[in-house]
C-alpha positions as CSV (number, residue, x, y, z in Angstrom):
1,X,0.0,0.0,0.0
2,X,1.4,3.5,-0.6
3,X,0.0,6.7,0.9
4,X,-1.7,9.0,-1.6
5,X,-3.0,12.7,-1.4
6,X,-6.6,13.1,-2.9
7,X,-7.7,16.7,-3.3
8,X,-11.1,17.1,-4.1
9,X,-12.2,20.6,-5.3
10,X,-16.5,21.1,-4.7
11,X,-17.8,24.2,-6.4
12,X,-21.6,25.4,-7.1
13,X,-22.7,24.8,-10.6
14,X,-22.5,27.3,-13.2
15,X,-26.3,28.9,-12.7
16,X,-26.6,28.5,-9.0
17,X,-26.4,31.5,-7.0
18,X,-23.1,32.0,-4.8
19,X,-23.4,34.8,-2.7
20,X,-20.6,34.5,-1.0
21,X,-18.6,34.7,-4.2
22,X,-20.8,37.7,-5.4
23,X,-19.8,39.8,-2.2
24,X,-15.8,38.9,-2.4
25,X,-16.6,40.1,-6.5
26,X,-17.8,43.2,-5.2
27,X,-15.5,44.1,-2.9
28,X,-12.6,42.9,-5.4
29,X,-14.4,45.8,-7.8
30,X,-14.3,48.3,-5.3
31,X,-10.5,47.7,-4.9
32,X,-10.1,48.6,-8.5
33,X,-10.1,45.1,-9.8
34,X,-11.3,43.9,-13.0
35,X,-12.9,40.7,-13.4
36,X,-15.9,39.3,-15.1
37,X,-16.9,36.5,-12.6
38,X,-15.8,34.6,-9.7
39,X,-16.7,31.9,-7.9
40,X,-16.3,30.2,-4.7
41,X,-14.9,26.8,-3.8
42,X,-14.1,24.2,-0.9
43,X,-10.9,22.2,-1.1
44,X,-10.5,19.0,0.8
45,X,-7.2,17.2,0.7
46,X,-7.4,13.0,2.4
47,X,-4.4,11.2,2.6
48,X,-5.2,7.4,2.0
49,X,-3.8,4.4,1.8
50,X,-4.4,3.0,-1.8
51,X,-2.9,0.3,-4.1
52,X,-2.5,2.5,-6.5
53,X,-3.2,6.2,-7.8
54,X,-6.3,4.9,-9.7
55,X,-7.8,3.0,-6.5
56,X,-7.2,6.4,-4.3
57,X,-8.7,8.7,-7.1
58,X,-11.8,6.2,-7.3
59,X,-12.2,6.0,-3.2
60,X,-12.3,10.0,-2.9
61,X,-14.4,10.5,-5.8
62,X,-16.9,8.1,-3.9
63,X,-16.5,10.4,-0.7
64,X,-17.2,13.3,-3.0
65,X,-20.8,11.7,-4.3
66,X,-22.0,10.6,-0.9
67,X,-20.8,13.8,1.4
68,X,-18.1,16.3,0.4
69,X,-20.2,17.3,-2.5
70,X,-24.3,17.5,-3.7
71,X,-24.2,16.3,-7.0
72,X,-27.5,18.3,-8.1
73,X,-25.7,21.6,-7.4
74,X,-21.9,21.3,-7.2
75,X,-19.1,20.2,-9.5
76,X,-16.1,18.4,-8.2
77,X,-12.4,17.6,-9.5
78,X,-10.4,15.0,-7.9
79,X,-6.9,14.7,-8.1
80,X,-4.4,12.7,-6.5
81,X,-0.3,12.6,-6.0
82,X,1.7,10.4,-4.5
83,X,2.5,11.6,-0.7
């Protein structure tokens, strides 16, 4: 077994409203900073135990579909390096 870091990245779908990431815009703006759009995100990083990179990237994206993330209004991206 080797130890692997997953980092799984949960952001709201394109659509949904984030007005967290809305205020930060604003204030951004108000600093004299140009930008068209920004949105908000969580990161997790897991270290697991895996056989390999494949089987560690499989295990969090599980972990992502039953907690870290809600499938019917986030997005996710897993990715996983050695540790």
């Amino acid at each position: 077994m080797t130890t692997y870091t997953a980092t799984v990245t949960v952001r709201l779908k394109r659509g949904v409203l984030d007005p967290e990431a809305e205020t930060t815009k604003r204030a951004l703006e108000r600093l004299g900073f140009e930008l068209s759009a920004l949105r908000s995100a969580d990161q997790f990083e897991i270290d697991l135990d895996a056989d390999s990179a494949s089987a560690a990237a499989d295990r969090a994206d599980e972990m992502a579909e039953r907690l870290l993330a809600n499938p019917t209004i986030h997005d996710y991206d897993v990715e996983v390096d050695e540790a």
